[in-house]
C-alpha positions, 0 to 999 in steps of 0.5 A: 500500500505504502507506494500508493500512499501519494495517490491516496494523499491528493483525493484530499488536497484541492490543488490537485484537482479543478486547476486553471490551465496555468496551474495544472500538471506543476510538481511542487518540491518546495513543501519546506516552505509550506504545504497545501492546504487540506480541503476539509481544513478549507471547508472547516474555515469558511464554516467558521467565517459564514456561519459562526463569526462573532465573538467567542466570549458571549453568552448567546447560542451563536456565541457558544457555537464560535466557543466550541469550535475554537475549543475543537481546535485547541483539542486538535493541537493538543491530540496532534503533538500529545500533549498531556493538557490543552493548558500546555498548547499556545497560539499564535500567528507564527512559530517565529512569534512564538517564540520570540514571545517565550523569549520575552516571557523567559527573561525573569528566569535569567540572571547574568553568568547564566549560559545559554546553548543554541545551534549552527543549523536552527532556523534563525527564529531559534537562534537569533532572539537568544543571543539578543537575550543573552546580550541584554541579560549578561549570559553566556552563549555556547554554540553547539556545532552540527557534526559535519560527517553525520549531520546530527546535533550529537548528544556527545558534543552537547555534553561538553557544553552543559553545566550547573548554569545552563539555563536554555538548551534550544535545538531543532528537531529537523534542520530544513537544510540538512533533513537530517532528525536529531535525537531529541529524547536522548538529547532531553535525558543529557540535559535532565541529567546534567543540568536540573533548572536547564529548560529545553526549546525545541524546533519542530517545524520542520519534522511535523509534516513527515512524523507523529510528534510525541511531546511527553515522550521526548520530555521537552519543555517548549515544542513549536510547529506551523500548521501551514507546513502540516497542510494547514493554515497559517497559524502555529502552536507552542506546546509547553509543559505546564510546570514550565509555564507557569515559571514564565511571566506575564507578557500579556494584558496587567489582569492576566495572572501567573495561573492563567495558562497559557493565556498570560502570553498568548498575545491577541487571544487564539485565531478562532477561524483557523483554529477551527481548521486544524481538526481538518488535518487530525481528521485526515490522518485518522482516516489516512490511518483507518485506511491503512489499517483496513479491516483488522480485528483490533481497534487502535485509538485516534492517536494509534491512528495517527501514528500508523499514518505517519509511519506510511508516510514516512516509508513513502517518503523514504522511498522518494528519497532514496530515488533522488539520492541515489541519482545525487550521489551519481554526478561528481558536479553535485555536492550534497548538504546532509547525510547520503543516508536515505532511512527514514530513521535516519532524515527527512525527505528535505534534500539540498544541494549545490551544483558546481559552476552553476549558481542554484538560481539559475538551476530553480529557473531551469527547473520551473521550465518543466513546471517544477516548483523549488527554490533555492537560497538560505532558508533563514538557516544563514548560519549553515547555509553560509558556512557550508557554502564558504567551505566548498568555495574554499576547495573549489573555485568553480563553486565561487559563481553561486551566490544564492545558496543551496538548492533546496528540494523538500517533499512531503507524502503527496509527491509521487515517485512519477514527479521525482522521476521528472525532476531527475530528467530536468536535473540531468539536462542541467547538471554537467556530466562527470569527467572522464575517471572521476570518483565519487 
């Protein structure tokens, strides 16, 4: 069934179907920077706005409409990473607002010597704001570095880092530039151990459209996705851990008390309208699940369901992955940017690279002439992108012509081995030919 699962997806995503001309038959490979949106995400939206759009804090019967199905959404958020209560799940318009609210609610927990750890491969939204901090408050920042073989934040080097002052220990679960899924419950066991104050903020934006997300199980204090990278809309969630939250302050209006949770930084109050979209997506992975499962005798739970879903998905995606890999791997003008490894334990399907002599550009735009949808540049991932690139300048100077950073190919469970088939035609009319004796 696995190989199937692509055809399976697009019953379910509007794009697919009914497209004027322009926008038919378009492979889109560029998922990292959002997905398409479910159509019953769609459906639950517009609901919303025709039939229920009035306050959320009245007392009349359209009112507790508009307030059960803002409640339905946070019930949603709250299933889809595992969270234990929907008092740990926070909204906002942004996983990158989310954060930098959290960064402005963890600043009384700061004193100065304090240390605060954070990566060379987070997207900035999980670096840049605790630097800041780190200046205004006097602490002192160590930058944990990826491990340039295996393209994992180790564990084992993170130790090195850790002490009684560690106060913050911030880390993506999955660079969008690497693909590559750091260990993030050993990571958590490290830092418990090592550090008893430390509080742990993870990135998952990019791991939460290929893998069921379990926040208890990982035993992390702060956990951000965006649901418009989860086929949904733009709107994003902080889970945080209740007794982690209650020990941040209030950043929202003075008569919001240390006990209102999480509503004492959830700034401008939850989107009512989109939050009503995201049982759309739980619903879509249940029955995703309930198909996969068929007719067995045993009758796993939603969460159950969930999980079987992501598993298919992920087998999927692994076989994409390997596809497009195995064909990288082949030309010695290509330098691939994360590991080889195509196992589904191992990465994502999120693969860049370079070309050399070619600006990554100019190989987007040859791209679209096959109405292949990708994008090249840094990310917001600055750090890595710009140090990766630096490098393979400084070993060839043919790489000195790309000044647009990687080419960045991401795909999500509704690409088909068909259109990775496609993208390695496009590829091979543009990427020169290996040299005579070359070795890869």
């Amino acid at each position: 069934l696995w190989m199937e699962v692509s055809a399976l997806a697009r019953q379910y995503f509007p794009f697919f179907h009914n497209q004027p001309q322009e926008l038919t038959d378009w492979a889109l490979f560029d998922n990292g920077g959002g997905t398409q949106c479910l159509k019953v995400v769609g459906d639950r939206i517009r609901d919303y706005l025709f039939q229920t759009n009035v306050s959320c804090d009245g007392d009349y019967e359209v009112a507790k409409w508009s307030q059960r199905r803002l409640k339905e959404g946070i019930k949603a958020a709250t299933m889809l990473v595992n969270a234990k209560s929907e008092r740990e799940i926070c909204f906002g318009p942004s996983a990158a607002q989310l954060l930098h609210w959290l960064g402005e609610s963890i600043e009384n927990l700061l004193n100065e010597g304090d240390e605060i750890i954070v990566t060379n491969c987070d997207h900035e939204a999980n670096i840049g704001l605790w630097m800041e901090l780190a200046e205004k408050k006097k602490c002192k920042i160590h930058e944990w570095k990826v491990n340039p073989k295996s393209y994992l934040l180790q564990a084992s080097t993170l130790e090195e880092l850790l002490t009684s002052k560690t106060k913050l220990v911030c880390f993506t679960h999955v660079s969008n530039i690497l693909g590559s899924i750091n260990p993030v419950k050993e990571i958590s066991k490290m830092v418990r151990d090592k550090s008893k104050e430390a509080m742990i903020v993870v990135d998952g934006v990019a791991y939460a459209p290929h893998r069921a997300i379990d926040v208890q199980d990982l035993d992390v204090d702060f956990y951000v996705i965006s649901f418009y990278k989860i086929f949904g809309p733009h709107l994003a969630v902080m889970y945080g851990k209740e007794q982690s939250f209650s020990k941040l302050k209030t950043i929202n209006h003075f008569f919001f008390n240390a006990d209102d949770i999480p509503g004492k930084m959830q700034i401008g109050g939850v989107n009512p309208e989109l939050s009503y979209g995201i049982p759309g997506i739980v619903e879509y992975l249940i029955e995703m699940g309930s198909t996969i499962q068929g007719l067995h005798s045993t009758q796993p739970t939603s969460l159950e369901l969930i999980k079987i879903a992501f598993l298919e998905i992920a087998k999927h995606e692994e076989m994409l992955v390997e596809k497009l890999v195995s064909y990288l791997l082949t030309k010695d003008a290509v330098t691939l940017i994360g590991s080889p490894d195509h196992l589904m334990n191992v990465r994502v399907s999120i693969i860049s690279f370079v070309i050399r002599g070619l600006d990554s550009a100019e190989v987007v735009a040859h791209l679209e002439t096959f109405r292949i949808g990708a994008r090249s540049g840094n990310f917001h991932a600055d750090r890595l992108v710009s140090n990766y690139i630096t490098k393979i300048n400084q070993t060839n100077s043919l790489h000195a012509a790309n000044k647009h950073g990687v080419i960045r190919i991401s795909m999500v469970h509704y690409n088909s081995l068909q259109e990775v088939q496609m993208l390695i035609r496009a590829l091979e009319a543009k990427i020169p030919p290996n040299q005579p004796n070359s070795k890869r």
